[in-house]
C-alpha positions as CSV (number, residue, x, y, z in Angstrom):
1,X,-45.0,10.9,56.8
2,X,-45.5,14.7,56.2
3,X,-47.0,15.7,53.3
4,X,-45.5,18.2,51.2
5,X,-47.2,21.3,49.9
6,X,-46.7,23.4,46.5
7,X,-43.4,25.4,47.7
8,X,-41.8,22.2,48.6
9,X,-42.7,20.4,45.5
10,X,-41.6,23.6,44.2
11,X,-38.0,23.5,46.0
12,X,-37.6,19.6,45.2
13,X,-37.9,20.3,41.5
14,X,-35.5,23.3,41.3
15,X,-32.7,21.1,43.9
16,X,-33.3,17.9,41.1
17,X,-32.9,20.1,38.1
18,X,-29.6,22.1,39.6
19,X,-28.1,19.1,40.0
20,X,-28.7,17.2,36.7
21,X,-26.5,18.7,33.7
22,X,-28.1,21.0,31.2
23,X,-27.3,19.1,28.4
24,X,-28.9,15.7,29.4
25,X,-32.0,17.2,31.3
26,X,-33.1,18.6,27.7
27,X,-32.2,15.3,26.0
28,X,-34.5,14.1,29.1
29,X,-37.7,16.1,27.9
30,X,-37.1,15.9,24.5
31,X,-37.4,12.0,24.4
32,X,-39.6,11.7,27.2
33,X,-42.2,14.3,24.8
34,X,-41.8,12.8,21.5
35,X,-44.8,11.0,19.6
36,X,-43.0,7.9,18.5
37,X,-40.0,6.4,18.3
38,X,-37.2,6.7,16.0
39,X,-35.7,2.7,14.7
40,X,-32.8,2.9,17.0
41,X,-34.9,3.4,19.9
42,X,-37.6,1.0,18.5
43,X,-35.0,-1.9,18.4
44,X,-33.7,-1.1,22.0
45,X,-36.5,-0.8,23.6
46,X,-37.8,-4.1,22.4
47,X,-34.9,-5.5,23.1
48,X,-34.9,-4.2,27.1
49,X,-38.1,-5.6,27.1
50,X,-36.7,-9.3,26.4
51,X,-39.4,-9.9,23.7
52,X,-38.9,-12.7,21.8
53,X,-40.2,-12.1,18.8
54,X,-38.2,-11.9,16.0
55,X,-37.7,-8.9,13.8
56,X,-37.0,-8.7,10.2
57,X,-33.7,-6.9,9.7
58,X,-34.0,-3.2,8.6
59,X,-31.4,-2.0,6.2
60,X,-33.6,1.0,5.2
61,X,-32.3,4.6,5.4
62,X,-33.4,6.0,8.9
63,X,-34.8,9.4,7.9
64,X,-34.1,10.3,11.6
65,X,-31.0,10.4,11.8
66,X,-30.4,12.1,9.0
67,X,-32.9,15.3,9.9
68,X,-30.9,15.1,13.2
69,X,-27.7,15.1,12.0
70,X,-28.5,18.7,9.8
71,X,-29.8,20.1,12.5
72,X,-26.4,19.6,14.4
73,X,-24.9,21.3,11.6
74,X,-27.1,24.0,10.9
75,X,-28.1,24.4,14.8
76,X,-25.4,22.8,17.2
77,X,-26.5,20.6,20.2
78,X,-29.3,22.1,21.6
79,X,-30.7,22.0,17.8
80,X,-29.8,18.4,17.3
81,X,-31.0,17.1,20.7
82,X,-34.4,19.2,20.1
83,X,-34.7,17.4,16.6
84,X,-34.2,14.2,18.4
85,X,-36.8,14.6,20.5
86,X,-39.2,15.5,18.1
87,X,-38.6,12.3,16.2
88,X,-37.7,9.9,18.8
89,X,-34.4,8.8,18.3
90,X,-31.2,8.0,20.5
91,X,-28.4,10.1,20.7
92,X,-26.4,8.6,18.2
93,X,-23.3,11.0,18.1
94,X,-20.2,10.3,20.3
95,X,-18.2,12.9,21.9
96,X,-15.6,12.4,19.6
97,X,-17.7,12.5,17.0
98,X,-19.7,15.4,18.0
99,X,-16.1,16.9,18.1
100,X,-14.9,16.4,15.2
101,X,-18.0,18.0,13.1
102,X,-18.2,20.9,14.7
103,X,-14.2,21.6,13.7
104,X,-14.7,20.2,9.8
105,X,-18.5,21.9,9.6
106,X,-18.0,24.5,6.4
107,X,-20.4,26.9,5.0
108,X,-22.1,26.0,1.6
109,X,-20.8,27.3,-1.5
110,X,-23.2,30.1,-2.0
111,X,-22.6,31.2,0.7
112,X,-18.7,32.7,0.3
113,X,-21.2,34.0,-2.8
114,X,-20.9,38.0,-3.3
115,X,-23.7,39.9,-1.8
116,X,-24.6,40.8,-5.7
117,X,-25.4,37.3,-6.9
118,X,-27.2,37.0,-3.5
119,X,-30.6,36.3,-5.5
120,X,-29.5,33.5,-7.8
121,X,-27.3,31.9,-4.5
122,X,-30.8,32.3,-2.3
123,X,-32.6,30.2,-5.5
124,X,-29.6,27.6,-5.5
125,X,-30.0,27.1,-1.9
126,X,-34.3,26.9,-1.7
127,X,-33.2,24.1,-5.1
128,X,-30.7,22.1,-2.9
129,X,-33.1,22.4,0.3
130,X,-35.8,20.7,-2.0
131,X,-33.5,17.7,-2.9
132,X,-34.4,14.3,-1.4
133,X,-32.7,13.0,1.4
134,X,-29.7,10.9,0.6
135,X,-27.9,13.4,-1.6
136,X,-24.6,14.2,-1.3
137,X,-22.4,17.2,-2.6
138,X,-20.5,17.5,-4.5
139,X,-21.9,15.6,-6.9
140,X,-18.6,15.7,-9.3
141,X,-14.8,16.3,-8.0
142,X,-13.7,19.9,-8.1
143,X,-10.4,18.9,-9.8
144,X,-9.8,16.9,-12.9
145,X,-8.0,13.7,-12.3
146,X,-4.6,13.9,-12.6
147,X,-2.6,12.1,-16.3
148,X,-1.3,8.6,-14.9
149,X,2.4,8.5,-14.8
150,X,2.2,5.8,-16.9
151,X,0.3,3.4,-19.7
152,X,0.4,0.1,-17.5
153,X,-3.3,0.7,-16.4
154,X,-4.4,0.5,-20.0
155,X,-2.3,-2.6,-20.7
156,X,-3.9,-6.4,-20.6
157,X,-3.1,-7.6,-17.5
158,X,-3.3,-11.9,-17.6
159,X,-1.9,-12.4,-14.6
160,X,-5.4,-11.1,-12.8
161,X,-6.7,-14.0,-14.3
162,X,-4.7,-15.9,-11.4
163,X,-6.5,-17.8,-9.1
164,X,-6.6,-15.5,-5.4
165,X,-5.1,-16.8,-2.4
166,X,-5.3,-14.8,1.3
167,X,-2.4,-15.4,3.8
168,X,-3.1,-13.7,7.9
169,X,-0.3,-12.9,9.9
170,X,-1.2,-12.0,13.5
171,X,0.6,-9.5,15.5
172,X,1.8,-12.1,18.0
173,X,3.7,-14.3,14.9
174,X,6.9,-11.9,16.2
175,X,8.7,-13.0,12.8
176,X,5.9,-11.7,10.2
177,X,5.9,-8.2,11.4
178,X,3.3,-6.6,8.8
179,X,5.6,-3.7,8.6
180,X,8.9,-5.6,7.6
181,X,6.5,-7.6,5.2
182,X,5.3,-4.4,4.0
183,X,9.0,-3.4,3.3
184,X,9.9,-6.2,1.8
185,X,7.1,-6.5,-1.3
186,X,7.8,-2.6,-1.8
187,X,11.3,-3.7,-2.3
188,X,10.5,-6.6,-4.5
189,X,8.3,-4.4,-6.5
190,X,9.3,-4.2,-10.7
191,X,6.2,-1.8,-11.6
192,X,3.7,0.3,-9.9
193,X,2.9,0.7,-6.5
194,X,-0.5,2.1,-5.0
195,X,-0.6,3.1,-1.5
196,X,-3.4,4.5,0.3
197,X,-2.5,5.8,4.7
198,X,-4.1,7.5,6.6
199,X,-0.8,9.3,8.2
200,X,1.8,8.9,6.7
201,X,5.4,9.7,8.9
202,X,7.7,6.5,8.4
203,X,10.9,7.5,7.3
204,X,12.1,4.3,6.5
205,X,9.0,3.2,4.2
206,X,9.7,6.8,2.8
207,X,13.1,5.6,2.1
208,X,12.0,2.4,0.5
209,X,9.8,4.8,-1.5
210,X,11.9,7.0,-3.1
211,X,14.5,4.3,-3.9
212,X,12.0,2.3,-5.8
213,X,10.7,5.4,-8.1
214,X,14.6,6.5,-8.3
215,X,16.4,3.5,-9.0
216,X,14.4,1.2,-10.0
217,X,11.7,3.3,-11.8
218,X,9.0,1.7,-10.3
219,X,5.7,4.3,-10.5
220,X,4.7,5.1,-7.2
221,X,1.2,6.3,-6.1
222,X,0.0,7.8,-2.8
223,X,-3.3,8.7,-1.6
224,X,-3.1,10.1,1.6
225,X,-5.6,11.5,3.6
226,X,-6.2,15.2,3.6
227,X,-6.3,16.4,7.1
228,X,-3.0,14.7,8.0
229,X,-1.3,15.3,4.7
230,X,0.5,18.4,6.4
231,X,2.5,15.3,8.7
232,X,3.9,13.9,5.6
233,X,4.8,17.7,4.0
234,X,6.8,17.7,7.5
235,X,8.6,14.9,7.4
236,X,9.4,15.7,3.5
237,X,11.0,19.0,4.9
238,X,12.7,17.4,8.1
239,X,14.7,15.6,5.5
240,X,15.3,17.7,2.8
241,X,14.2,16.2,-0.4
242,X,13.8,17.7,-3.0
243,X,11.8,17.7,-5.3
244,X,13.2,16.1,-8.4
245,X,13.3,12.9,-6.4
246,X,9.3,13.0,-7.0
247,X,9.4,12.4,-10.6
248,X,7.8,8.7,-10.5
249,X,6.1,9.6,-7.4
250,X,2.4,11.0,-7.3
251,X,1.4,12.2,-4.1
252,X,-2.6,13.3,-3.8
253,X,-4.6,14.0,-0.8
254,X,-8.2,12.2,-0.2
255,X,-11.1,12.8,2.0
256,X,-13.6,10.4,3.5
257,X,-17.4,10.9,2.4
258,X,-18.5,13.9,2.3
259,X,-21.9,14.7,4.2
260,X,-24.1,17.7,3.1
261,X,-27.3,19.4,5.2
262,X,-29.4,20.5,2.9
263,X,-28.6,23.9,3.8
264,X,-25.5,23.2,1.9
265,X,-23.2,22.7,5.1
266,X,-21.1,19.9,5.0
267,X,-18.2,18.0,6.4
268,X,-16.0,15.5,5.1
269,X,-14.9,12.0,6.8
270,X,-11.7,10.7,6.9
271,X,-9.3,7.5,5.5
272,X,-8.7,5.5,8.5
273,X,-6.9,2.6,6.6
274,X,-3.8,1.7,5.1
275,X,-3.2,-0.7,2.6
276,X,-0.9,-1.7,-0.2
277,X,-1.2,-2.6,-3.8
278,X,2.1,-4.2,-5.4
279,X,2.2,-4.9,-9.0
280,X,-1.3,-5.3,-9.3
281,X,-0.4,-8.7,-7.5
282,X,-0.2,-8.5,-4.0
283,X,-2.5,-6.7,-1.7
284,X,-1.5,-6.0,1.6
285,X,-3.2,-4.6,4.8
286,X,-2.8,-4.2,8.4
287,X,-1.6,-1.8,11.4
288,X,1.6,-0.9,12.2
């Protein structure tokens, strides 16, 4: 076999690199240069290696991801791979993920600040840069919290004294439907409902809605979540109600966790769930 000199060795690296994506060759020499390893990569690696020994499980905060995840705020990729190099971690992000941070990623607060008050917003950032990790902004809600429609929430409620029972339907029990369920304890309902969805576009269930708070008085409240609210303003407008149909209905808008850099970037989760609260009796959940 032919050995190869410098200028082929050369040529062989420059032919491997062109053909390995930009992207993962620096995730490549970022982990393959980092002085330790991160807990994800600690655990996996152990694991490939088919020890046997057990570990204690960790449910400590992992620093890591948390200094890598700024750094995709503050930085983008290439800043968030680089950081994961340095401490030895996995690439923990999805795609999707990845995705949906850099479209919710806003500025911190001081910065929308005036250029005159730029002094006293530079000293409230170098403050919030010196916080420990783990905290979260905002630290209070930027708006009060809206009067209850009513006084039941205050009132002695014995019947929460009740022992709890749990009943499971499963999707393939074709006569408990979880959405004809659903309709059927919001029509049963005498009180207050509480409804928490993630979108919110069911005409029908709107219709049970509005019939409860209008002719039944029953207090109706809905949490919806706040980057799909716009789906449910749609379908209010598709149909034409107006707005004195709303008077026992409270409709508010909810984010997920919020995560803040401690630059003061930040991006807010999102309500992924839907359940149901009848009465204070009945609790239901499910997909539909």
């Amino acid at each position: 076999m032919q050995a190869l000199d410098e200028k082929d060795w050369a040529a062989c690296a420059v032919h491997t690199h062109a053909g390995y994506p930009a992207e993962r060759l620096l995730r490549h020499r970022t982990m393959s240069h980092s002085r330790h390893m991160g807990k994800i990569r600690k655990r996996l690696e152990d694991i490939k290696n088919q020890s046997l020994k057990l570990a204690k499980a960790d449910f400590s905060h992992n620093e890591s991801i948390r200094l890598a995840t700024d750094a995709f705020l503050d930085g983008g990729t290439d800043s968030y791979l680089e950081t994961l190099g340095k401490e030895g971690e996995v690439d923990f992000l999805s795609s999707v993920e990845a995705q949906y941070i850099r479209e919710h990623a806003k500025e911190s607060y001081y910065a929308s600040e005036p250029a005159a008050d730029g002094a006293a917003g530079t000293k409230q950032q170098s403050e919030a840069a010196s916080l420990p990790s783990g905290t979260y902004f905002p630290t209070a809600s930027e708006s009060s919290e809206p009067p209850l429609l009513h006084t039941w929430s205050a009132a002695e409620k014995p019947y929460l004294k009740e022992k709890s029972t749990a009943t499971v339907y499963f999707q393939t029990e074709k006569n408990s439907n979880i959405r004809d369920i659903i309709r059927r304890y919001i029509n049963k309902t005498t009180q207050v409902l509480a409804i928490v969805m993630d979108v919110f576009t069911d005409t029908e269930i709107f219709c049970d809605l509005l019939e409860a708070a209008n002719k039944r008085m029953v207090f109706v409240y809905l949490l919806l979540d706040h980057g799909n609210i716009k789906l449910f303003s749609e379908m209010c407008d598709k149909l034409q109600v107006a707005e004195e149909l709303f008077k026992n209905i409270s409709v508010r808008s909810v984010t997920g966790e919020v995560y803040c850099a401690k630059s003061g970037r930040k991006f807010a989760g999102q309500i992924q769930e839907k359940f149901l609260i009848s009465d204070w009796r009945y609790v239901l959940s499910g997909s539909y």
